[in-house]
MARTORTI-843976 format. One line per field, with one value per residue: residue number from 1; residue in one letter; x, y, z of N, C-alpha, C in turn. Coordinates in steps of 0.1 Angstrom, whole numbers, always signed. Example, Ala and Ser with C-alpha at 12.3 -4.5 7.8 and 13.67 -1.06 7.14 Angstrom:
resi	(1_2);
resn	(a_s);
n_u	(+132_+128);
n_v	(-57_-22);
n_w	(+78_+71);
ca_u	(+123_+137);
ca_v	(-45_-11);
ca_w	(+78_+71);
c_u	(+132_+129);
c_v	(-33_+0);
c_w	(+78_+79);
// end
This chain:
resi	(1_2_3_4_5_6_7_8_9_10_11_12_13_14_15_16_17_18_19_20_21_22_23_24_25_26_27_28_29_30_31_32_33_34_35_36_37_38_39_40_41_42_43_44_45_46_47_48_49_50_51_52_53_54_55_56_57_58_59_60_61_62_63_64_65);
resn	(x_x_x_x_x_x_x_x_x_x_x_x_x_x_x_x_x_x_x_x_x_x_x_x_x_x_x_x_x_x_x_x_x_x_x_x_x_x_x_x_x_x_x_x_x_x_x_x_x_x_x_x_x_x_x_x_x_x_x_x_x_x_x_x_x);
n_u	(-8_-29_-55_-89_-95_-71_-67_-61_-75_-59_-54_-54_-68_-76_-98_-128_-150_-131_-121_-95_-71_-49_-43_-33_-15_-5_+25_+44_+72_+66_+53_+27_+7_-17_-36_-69_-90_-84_-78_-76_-54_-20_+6_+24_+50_+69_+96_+97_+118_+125_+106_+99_+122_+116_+90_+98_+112_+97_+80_+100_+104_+108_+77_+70_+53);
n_v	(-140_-120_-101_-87_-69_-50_-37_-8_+20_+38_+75_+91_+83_+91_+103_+104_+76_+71_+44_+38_+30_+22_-4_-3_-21_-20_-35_-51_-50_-47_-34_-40_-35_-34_-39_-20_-26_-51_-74_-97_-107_-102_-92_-66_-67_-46_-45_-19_+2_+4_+17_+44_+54_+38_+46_+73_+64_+56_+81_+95_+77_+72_+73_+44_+32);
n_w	(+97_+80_+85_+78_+93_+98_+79_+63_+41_+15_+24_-1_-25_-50_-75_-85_-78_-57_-55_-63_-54_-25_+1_+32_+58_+90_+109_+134_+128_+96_+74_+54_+17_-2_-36_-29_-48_-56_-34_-25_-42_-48_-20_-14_+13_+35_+52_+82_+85_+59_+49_+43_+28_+5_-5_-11_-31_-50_-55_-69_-93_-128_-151_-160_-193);
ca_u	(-20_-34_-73_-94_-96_-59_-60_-67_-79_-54_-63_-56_-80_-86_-113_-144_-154_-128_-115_-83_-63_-38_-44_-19_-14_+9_+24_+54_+84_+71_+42_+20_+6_-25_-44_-76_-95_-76_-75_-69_-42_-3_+6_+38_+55_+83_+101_+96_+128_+129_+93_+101_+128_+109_+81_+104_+119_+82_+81_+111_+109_+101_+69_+69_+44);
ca_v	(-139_-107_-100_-77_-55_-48_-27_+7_+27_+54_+83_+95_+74_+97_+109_+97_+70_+63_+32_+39_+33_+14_-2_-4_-29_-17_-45_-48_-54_-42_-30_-48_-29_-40_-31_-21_-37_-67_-74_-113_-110_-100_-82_-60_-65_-42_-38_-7_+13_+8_+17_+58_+54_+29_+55_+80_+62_+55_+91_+97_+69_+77_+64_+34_+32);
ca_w	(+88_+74_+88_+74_+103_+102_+68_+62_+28_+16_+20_-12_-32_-61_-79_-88_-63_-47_-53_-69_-36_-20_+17_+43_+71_+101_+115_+146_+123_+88_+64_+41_+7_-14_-40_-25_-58_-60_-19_-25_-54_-41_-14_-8_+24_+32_+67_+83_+87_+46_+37_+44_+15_-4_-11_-18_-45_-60_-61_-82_-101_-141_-151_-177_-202);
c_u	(-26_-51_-78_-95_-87_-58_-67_-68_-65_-59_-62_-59_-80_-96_-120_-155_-146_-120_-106_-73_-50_-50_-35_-21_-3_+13_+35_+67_+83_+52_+37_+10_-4_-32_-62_-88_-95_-72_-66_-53_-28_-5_+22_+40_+66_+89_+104_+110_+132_+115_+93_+112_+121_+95_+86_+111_+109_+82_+88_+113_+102_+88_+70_+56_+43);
c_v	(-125_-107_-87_-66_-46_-35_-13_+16_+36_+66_+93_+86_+82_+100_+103_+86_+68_+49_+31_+39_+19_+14_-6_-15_-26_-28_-39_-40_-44_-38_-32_-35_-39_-34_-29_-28_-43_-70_-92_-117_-105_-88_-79_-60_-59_-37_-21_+3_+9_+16_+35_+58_+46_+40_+68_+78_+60_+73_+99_+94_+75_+71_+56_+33_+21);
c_w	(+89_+79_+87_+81_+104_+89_+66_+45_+29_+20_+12_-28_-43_-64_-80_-77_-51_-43_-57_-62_-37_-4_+21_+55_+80_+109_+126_+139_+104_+79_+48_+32_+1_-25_-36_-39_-58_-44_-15_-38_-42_-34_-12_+2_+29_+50_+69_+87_+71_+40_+36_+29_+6_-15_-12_-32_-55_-64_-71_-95_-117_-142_-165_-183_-206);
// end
């Protein structure tokens, strides 16, 4: 189970307030992703020896419209 203590802001939030973020949870095995807005909607979980390539492929990826 996920507890609020566990997550952390980006810290590249964007402009204006601030809320335009991602949070992170570091766990043993792998690392959970939310949208800091939407804290109770879906969360990404992705084991950690992929999430170093995982966000390099976000970086790459085209963006859809």
């Amino acid at each position: 189970m996920i507890t609020a203590d566990t997550w952390q802001k980006s810290s590249y939030s964007g402009g204006g307030e601030g809320n335009a973020c991602v949070e992170v949870a570091l766990r043993r095995t792998c690392i959970s992703i939310r949208d800091s807005k939407a804290p109770t909607r879906a969360i990404v979980t992705i084991p950690t020896e992929v999430f170093a390539p995982f966000i390099e492929a976000l970086k790459t990826a085209p963006l859809k419209q």
